[in-house]
Biopython code that builds the backbone (N, CA, C, O; Angstrom):
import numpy as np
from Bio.PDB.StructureBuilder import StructureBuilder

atoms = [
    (1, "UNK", "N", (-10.683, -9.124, -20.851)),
    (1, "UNK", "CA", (-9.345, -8.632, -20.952)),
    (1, "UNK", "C", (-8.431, -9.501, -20.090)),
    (1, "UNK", "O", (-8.810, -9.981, -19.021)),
    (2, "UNK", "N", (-7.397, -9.656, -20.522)),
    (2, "UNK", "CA", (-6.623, -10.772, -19.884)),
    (2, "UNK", "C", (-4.995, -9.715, -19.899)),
    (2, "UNK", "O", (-4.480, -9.092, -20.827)),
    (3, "UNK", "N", (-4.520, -9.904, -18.312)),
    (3, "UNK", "CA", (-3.659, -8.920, -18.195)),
    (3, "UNK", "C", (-1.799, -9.805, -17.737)),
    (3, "UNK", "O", (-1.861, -10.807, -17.025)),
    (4, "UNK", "N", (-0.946, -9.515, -18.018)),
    (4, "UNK", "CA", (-0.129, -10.202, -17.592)),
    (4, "UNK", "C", (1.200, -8.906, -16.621)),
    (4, "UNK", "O", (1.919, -8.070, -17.168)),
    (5, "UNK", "N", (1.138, -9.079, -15.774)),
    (5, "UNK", "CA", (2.008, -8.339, -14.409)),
    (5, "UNK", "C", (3.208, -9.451, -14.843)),
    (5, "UNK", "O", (3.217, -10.682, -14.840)),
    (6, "UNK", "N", (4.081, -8.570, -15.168)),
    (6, "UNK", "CA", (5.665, -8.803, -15.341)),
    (6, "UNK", "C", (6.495, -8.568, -14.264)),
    (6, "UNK", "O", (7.025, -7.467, -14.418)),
    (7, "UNK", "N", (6.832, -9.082, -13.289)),
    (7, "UNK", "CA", (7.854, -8.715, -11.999)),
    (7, "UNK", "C", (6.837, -8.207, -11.006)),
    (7, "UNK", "O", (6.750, -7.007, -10.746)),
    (8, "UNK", "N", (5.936, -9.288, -10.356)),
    (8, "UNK", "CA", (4.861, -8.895, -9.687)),
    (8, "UNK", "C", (5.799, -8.631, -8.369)),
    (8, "UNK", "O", (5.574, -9.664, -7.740)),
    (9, "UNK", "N", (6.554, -8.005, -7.712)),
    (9, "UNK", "CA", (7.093, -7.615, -7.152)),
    (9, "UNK", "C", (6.289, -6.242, -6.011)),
    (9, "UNK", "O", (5.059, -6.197, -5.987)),
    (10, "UNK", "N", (6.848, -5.547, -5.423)),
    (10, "UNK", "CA", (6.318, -4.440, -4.447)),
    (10, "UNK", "C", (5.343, -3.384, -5.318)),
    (10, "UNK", "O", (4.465, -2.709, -4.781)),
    (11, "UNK", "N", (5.558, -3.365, -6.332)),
    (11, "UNK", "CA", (4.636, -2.256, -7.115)),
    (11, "UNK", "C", (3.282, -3.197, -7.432)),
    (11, "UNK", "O", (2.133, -3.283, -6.999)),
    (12, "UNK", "N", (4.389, -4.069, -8.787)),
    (12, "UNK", "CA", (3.685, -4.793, -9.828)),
    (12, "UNK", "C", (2.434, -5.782, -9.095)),
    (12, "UNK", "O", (1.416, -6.011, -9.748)),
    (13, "UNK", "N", (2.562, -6.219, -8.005)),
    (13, "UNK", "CA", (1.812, -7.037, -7.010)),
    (13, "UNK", "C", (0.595, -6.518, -6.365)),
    (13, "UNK", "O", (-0.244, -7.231, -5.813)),
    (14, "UNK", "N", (0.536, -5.005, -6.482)),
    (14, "UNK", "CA", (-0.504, -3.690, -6.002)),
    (14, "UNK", "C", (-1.184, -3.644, -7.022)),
    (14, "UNK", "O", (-2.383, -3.855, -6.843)),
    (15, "UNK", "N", (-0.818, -3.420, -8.162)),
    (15, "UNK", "CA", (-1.414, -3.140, -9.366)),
    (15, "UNK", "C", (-2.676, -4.416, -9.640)),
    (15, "UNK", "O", (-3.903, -4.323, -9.633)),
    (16, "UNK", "N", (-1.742, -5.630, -9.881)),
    (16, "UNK", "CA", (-2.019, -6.665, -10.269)),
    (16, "UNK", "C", (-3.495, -7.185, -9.036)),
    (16, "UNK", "O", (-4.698, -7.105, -9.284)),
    (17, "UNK", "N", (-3.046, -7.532, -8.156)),
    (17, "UNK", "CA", (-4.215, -7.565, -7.124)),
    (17, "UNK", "C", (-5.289, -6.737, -6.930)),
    (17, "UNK", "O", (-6.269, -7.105, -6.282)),
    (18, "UNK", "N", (-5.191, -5.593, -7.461)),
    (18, "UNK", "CA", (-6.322, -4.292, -7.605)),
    (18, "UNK", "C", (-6.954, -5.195, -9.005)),
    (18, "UNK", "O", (-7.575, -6.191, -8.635)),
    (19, "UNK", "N", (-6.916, -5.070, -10.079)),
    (19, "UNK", "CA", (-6.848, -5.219, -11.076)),
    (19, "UNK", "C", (-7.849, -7.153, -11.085)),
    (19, "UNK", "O", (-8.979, -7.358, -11.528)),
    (20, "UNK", "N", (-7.025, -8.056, -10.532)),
    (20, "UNK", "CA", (-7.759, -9.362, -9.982)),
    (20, "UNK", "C", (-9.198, -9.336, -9.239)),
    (20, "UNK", "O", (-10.204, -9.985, -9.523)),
    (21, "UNK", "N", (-8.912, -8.000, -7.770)),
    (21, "UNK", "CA", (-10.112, -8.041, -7.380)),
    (21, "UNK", "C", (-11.340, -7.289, -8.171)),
    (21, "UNK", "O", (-12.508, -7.386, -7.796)),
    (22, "UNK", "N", (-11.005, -6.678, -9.088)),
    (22, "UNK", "CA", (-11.770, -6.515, -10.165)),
    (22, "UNK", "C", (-11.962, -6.955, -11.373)),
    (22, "UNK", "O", (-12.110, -6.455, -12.489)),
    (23, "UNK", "N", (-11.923, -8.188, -10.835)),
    (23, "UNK", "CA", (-12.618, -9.358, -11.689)),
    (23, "UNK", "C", (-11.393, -9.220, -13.011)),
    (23, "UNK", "O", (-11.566, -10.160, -13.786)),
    (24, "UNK", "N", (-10.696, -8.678, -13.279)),
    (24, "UNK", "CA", (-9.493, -8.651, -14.566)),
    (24, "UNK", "C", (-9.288, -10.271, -14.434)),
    (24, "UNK", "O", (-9.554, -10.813, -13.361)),
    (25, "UNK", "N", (-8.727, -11.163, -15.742)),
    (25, "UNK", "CA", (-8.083, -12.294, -15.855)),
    (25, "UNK", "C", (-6.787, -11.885, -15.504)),
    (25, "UNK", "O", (-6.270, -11.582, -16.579)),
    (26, "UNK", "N", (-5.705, -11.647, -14.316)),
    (26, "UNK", "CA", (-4.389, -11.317, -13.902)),
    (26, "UNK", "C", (-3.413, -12.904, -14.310)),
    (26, "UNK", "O", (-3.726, -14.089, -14.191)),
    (27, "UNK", "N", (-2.407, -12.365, -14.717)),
    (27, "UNK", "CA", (-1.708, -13.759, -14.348)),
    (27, "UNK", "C", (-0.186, -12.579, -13.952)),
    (27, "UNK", "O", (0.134, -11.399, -14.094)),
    (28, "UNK", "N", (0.219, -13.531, -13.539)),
    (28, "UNK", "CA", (1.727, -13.113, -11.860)),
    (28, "UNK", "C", (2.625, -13.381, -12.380)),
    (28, "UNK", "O", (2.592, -14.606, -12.500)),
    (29, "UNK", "N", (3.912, -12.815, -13.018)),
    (29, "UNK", "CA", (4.979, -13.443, -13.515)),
    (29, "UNK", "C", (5.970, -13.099, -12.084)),
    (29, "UNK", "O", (6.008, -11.938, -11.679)),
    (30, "UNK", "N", (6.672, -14.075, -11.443)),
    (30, "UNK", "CA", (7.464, -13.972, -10.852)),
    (30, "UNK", "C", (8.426, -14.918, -10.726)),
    (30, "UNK", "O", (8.560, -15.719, -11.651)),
    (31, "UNK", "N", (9.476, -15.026, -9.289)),
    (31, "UNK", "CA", (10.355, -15.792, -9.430)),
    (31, "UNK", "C", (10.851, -16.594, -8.564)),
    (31, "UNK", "O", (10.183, -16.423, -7.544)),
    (32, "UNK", "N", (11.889, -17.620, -8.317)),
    (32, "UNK", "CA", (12.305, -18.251, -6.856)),
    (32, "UNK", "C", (10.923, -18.023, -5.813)),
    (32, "UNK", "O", (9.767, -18.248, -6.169)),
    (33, "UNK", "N", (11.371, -17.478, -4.319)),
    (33, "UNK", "CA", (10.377, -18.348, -3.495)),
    (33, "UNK", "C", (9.706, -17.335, -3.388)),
    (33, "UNK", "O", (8.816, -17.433, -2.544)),
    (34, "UNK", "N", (9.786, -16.178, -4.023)),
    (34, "UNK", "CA", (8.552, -15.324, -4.171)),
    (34, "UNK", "C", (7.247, -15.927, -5.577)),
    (34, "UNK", "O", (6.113, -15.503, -5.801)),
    (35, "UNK", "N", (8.024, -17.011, -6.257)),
    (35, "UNK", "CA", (6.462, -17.587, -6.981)),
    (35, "UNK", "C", (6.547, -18.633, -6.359)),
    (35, "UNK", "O", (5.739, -19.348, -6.952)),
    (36, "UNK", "N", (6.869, -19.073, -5.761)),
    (36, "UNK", "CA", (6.704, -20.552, -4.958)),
    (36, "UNK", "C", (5.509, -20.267, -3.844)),
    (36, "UNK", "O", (4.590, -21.070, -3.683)),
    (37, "UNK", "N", (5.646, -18.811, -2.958)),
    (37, "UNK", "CA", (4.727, -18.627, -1.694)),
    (37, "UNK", "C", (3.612, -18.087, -2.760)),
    (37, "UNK", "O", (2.530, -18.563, -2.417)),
    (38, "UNK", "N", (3.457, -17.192, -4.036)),
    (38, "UNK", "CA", (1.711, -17.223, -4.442)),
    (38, "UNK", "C", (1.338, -18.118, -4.967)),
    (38, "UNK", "O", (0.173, -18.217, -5.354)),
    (39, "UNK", "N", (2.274, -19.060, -5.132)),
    (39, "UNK", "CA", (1.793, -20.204, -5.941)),
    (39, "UNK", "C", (1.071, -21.086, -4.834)),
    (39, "UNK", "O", (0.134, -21.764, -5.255)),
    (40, "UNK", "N", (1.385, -21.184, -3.398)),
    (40, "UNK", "CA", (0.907, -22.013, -2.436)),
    (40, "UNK", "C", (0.058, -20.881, -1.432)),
    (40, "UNK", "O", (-0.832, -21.202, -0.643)),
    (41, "UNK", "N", (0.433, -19.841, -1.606)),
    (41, "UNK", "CA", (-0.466, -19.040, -0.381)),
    (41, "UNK", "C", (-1.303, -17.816, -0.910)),
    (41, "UNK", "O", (-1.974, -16.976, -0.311)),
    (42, "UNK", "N", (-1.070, -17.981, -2.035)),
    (42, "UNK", "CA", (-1.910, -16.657, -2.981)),
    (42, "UNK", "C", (-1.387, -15.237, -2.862)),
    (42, "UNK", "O", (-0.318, -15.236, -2.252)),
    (43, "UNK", "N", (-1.700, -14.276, -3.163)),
    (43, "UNK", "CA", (-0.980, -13.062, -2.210)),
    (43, "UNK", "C", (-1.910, -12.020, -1.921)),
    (43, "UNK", "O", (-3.001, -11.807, -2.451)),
    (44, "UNK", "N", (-1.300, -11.369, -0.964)),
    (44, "UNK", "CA", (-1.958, -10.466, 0.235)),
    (44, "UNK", "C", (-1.266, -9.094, 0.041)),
    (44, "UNK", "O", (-0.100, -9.027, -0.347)),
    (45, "UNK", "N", (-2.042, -7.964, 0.331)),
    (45, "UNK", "CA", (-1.878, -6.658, 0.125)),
    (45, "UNK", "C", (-2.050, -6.454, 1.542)),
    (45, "UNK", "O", (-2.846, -6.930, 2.351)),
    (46, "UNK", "N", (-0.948, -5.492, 1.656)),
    (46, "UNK", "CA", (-1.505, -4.810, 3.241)),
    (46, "UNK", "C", (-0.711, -3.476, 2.683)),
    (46, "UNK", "O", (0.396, -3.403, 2.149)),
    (47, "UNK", "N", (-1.897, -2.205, 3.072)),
    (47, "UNK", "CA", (-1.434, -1.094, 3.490)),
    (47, "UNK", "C", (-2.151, -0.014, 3.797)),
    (47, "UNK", "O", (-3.268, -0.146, 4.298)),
    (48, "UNK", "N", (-1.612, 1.213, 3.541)),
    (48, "UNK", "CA", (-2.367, 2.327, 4.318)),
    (48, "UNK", "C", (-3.869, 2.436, 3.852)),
    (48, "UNK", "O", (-4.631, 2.733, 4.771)),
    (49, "UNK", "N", (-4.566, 2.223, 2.383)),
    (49, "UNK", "CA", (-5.261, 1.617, 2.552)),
    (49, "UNK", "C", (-6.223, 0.885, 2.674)),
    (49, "UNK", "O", (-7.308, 1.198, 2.185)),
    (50, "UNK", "N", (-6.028, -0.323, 3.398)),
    (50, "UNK", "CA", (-6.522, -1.125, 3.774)),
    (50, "UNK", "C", (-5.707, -2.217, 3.004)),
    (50, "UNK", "O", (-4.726, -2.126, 2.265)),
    (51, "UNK", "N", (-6.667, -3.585, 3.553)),
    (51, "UNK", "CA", (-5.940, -5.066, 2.601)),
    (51, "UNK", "C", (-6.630, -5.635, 1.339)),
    (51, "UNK", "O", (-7.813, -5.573, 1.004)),
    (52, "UNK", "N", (-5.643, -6.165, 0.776)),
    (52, "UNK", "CA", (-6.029, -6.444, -0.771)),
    (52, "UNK", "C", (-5.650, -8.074, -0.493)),
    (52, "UNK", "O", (-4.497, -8.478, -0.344)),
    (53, "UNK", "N", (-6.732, -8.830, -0.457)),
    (53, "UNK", "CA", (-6.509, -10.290, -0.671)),
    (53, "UNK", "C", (-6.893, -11.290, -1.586)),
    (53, "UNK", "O", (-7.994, -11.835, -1.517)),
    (54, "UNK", "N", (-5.935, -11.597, -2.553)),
    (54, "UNK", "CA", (-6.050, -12.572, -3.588)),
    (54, "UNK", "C", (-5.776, -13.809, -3.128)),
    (54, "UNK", "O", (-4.613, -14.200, -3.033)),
    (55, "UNK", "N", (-7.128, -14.778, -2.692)),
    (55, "UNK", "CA", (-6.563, -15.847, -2.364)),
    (55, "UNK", "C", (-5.890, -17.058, -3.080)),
    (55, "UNK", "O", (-5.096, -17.915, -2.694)),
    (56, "UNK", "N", (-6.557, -16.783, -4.368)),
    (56, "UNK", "CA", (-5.427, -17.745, -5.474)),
    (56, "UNK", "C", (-5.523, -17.122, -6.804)),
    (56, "UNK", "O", (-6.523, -17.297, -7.500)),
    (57, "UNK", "N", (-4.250, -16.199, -7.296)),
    (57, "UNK", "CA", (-4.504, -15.677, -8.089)),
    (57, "UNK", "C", (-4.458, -16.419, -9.496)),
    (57, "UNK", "O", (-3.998, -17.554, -9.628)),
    (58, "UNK", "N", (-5.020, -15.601, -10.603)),
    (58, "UNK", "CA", (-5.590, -16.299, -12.038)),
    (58, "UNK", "C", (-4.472, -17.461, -12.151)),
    (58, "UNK", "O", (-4.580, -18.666, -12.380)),
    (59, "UNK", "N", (-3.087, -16.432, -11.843)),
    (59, "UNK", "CA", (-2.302, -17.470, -12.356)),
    (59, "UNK", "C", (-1.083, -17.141, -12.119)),
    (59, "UNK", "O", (-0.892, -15.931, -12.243)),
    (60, "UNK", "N", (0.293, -18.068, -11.673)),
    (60, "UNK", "CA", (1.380, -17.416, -11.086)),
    (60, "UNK", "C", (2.212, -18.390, -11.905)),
    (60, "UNK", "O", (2.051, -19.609, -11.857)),
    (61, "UNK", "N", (3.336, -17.617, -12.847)),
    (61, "UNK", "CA", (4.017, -18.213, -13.995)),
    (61, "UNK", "C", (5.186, -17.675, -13.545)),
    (61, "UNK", "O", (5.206, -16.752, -12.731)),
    (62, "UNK", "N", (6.480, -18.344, -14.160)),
    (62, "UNK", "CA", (8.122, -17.899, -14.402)),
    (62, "UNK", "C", (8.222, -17.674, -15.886)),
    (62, "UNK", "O", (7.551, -18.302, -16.706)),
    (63, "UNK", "N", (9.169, -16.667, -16.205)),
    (63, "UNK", "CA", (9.741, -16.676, -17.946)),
    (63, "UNK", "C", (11.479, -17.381, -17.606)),
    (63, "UNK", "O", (12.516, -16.728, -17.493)),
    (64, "UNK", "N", (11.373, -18.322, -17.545)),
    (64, "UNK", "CA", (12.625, -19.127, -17.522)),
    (64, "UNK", "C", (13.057, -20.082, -18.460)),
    (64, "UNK", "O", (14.127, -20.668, -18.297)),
]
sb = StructureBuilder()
sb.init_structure("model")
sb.init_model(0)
sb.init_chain("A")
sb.init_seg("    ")
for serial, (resi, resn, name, xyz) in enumerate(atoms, 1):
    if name == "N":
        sb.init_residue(resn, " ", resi, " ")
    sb.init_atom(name, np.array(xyz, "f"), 0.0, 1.0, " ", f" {name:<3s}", serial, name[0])
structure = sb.get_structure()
């Protein structure tokens, strides 16, 4: 199954990283220097809990 997160943003970014670390094909639609930092630093979950770390996710795209 191959999943695509539209506005991986504060929600969409929880979902999507749950979803990655379970092995899902995720790809990241985002934008400006919020796809610029997963595109170079992958992204990181922090919260109550615990952390969710995608160190390079499937895939981090723009619809531009």
């Amino acid at each position: 199954m191959r999943i695509a997160v539209i506005g991986a943003g504060g929600i969409g970014a929880i979902y999507g990283a749950a979803l990655a670390k379970a092995g899902v094909d995720v790809t990241f639609v985002a934008r400006g220097t919020h796809l610029a930092a997963m595109r170079e630093n992958g992204l990181k979950i922090e919260g109550d809990r615990g952390e969710i770390v995608v160190i390079r996710p499937t895939s981090a795209s723009s619809i531009t």
